[in-house]
C-alpha positions in Angstrom: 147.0 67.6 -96.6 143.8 68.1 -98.2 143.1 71.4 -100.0 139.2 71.6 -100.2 137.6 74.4 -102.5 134.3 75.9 -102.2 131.8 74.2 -104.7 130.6 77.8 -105.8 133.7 79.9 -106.3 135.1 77.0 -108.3 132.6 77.7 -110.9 132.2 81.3 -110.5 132.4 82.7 -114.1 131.7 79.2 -115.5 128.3 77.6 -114.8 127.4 79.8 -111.7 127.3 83.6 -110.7 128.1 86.0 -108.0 125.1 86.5 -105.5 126.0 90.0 -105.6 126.4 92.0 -108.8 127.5 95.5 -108.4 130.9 97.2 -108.7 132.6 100.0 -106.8 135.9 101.3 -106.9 138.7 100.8 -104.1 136.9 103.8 -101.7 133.5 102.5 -101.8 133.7 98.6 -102.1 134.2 97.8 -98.5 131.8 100.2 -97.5 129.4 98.4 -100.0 130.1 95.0 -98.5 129.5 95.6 -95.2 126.4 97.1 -96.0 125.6 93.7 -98.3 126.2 91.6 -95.1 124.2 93.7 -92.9 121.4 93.6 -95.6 121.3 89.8 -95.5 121.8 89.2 -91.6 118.6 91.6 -91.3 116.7 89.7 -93.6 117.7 86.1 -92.0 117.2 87.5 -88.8 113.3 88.8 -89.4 112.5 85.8 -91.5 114.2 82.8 -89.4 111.1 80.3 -90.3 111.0 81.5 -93.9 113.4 79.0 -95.0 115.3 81.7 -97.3 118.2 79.3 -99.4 120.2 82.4 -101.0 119.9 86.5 -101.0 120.9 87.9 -104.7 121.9 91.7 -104.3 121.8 94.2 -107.1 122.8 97.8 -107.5 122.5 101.0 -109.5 122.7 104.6 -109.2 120.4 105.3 -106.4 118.8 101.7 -105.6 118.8 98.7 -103.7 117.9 95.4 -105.7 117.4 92.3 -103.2 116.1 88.8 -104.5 115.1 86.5 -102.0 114.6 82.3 -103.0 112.4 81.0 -100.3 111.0 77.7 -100.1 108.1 79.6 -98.0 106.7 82.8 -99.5 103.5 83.3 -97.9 105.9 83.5 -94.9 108.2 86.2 -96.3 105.5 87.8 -97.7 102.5 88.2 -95.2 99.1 88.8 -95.2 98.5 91.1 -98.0 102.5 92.1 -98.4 102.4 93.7 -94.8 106.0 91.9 -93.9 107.3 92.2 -97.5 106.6 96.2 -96.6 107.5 96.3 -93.4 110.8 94.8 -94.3 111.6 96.9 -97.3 111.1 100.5 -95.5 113.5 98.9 -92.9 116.4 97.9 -95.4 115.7 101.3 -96.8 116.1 102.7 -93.7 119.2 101.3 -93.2 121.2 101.4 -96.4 119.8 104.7 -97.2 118.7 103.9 -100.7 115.8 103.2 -102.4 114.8 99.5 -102.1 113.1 97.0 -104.0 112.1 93.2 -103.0 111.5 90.0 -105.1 110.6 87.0 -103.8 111.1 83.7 -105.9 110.0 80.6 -104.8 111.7 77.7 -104.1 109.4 74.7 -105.6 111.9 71.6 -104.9 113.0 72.5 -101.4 114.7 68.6 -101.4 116.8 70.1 -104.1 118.7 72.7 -102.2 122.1 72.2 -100.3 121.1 75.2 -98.0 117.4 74.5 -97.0 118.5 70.5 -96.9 121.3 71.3 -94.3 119.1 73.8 -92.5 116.8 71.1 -91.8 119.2 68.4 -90.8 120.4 71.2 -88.2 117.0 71.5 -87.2 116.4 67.6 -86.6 119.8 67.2 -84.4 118.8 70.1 -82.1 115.5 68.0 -81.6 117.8 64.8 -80.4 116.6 62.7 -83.5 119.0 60.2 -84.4 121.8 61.6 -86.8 122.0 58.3 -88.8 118.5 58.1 -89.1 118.3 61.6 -90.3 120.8 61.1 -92.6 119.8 58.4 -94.9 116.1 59.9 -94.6 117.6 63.3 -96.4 119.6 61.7 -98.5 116.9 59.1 -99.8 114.3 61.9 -100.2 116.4 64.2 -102.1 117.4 61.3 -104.5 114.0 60.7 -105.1 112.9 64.4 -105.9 115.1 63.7 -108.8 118.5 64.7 -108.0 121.8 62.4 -109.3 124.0 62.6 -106.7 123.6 63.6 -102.6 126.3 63.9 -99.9 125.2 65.4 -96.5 128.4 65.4 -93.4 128.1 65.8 -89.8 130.3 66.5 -87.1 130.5 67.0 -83.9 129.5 65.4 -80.4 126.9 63.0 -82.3 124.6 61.9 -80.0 126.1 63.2 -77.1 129.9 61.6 -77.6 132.7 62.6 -75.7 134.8 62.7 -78.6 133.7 64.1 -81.4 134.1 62.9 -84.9 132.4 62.9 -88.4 130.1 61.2 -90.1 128.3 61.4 -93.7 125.9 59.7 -96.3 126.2 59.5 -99.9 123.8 58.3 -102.8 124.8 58.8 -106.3 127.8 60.4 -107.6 129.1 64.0 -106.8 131.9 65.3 -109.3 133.5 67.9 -107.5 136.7 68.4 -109.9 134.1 68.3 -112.7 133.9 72.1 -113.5 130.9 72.0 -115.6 128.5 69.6 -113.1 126.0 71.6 -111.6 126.3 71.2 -107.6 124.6 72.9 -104.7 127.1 73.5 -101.4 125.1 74.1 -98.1 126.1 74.8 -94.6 124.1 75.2 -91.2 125.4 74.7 -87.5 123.5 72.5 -84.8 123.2 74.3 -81.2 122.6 71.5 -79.3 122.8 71.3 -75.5 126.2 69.1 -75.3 127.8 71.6 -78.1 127.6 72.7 -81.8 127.0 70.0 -84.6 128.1 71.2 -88.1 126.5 70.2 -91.4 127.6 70.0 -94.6 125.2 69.3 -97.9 125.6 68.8 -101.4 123.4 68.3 -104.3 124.6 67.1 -108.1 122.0 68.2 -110.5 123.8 67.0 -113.7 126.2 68.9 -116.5 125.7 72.3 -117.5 127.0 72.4 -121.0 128.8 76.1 -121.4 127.7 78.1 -123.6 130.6 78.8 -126.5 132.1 81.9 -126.6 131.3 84.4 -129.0 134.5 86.1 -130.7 134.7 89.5 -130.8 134.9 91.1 -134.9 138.1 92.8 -134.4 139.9 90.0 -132.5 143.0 89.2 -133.9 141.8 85.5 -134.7 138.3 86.2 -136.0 138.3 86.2 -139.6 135.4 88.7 -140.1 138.0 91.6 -140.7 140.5 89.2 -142.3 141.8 91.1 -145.6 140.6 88.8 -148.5 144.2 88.3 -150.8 143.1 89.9 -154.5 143.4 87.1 -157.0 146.6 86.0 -158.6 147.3 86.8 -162.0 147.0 84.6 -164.2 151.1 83.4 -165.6 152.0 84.7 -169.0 151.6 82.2 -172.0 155.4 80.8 -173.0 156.7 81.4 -175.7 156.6 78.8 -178.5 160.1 76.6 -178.9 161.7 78.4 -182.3 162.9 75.3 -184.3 165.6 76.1 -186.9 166.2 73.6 -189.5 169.8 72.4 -189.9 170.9 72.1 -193.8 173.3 69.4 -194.7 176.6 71.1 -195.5 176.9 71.9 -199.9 179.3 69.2 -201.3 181.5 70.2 -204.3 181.1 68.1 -207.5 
């Protein structure tokens, strides 16, 4: 059988990072995590038409950090921050911390595996045509510059009684290559005759990892290495001693 990894956490450490960074000890972390999911279902929910890709969450002492990549920030925003306000007295009131907001924009929306699902979601629960909405993703992403774009359906397509699965692919996308840079993206189709699920994924190229520095103390650094003092240098030998052998004295 197939054992199929998530894109992300098999690069977690690597070429990508958590979209949470905090830490808590054994008594506070699940407390801390539901309050991370409840922070990001209130944001989705309030800002459905926003077309929010990821929600980055950071902590410290006494405050809330939340980053939000939007392909729409005028949306998010509002006229003259109202909703970006509104919505940060209501995550304060509900974690109980200080707040803060960032929005970053999302300037290649054909780029990301979320927002690319999301809208292929969005065209099945309008009865388009699932091939046709296929290849058009897949072709518009690969012209936005990408090098590789998968996008999966399945479900009832087009009203089926048996459901299967279907997908499109252009380029190449490495997924046992650690170091290539690849989106993952899910979003689920209501549809009158059942749910449609959708599956995206975006190849961006190689990240080259940066090296690793080595710490001065390690054990194979050779900062603290002991320099060896020089040899000395060997003792002159002594010279050869040649003794001249006399002929014996013969008697006359």
């Amino acid at each position: 059988m197939g054992q199929k990894v998530h894109p992300l956490g098999f690069r977690l450490g690597f070429v990508k990072t958590w979209n949470a960074k905090w830490y808590a000890g054994s008594k506070n972390y699940p407390i801390l995590l539901k309050e991370d999911v409840t922070i990001r279902a209130a944001i989705r929910a309030r800002l459905r038409d926003a077309a929010i890709s990821r929600i980055d969450i950071e902590r410290s002492t006494n405050q809330v950090t939340v980053t939000i990549h939007t392909a729409k920030p005028g949306v998010v925003i509002g006229k003259g921050g109202a909703k970006v306000e509104e919505l940060r007295q209501v995550l304060g009131k509900t974690t109980g911390k200080a707040v803060k907001v960032n929005i970053f924009e999302i300037r290649y929306p054909e780029l990301d595996a979320v927002l690319i699902a999301e809208n292929v979601a969005q065209q099945l629960e309008r009865r388009v045509s699932f091939r046709k909405v296929l290849k058009q993703t897949v072709l518009r992403s690969m012209k936005s510059g990408a090098k590789g774009v998968r996008v999966a359906v399945a479900g009832r397509l087009g009203g089926a009684e048996m459901s299967r699965r279907e997908w499109e692919r252009e380029g190449r996308v490495p997924l046992h290559t650690l170091r290539a840079d690849i989106e993952f993206g899910r979003a689920i189709a209501k549809t009158t005759f059942g749910t449609i699920g959708v599956k995206a994924w975006v190849y961006k190229g190689d990240i080259e990892p940066t090296p690793r520095q080595v710490a001065q103390n390690a054990p194979g650094s050779g900062a603290q290495r002991p320099v060896a003092p020089p040899a000395p240098a060997p003792a002159p030998a002594p010279a050869p001693v040649t003794v001249a052998s006399t002929p014996p004295a013969v008697g006359v």
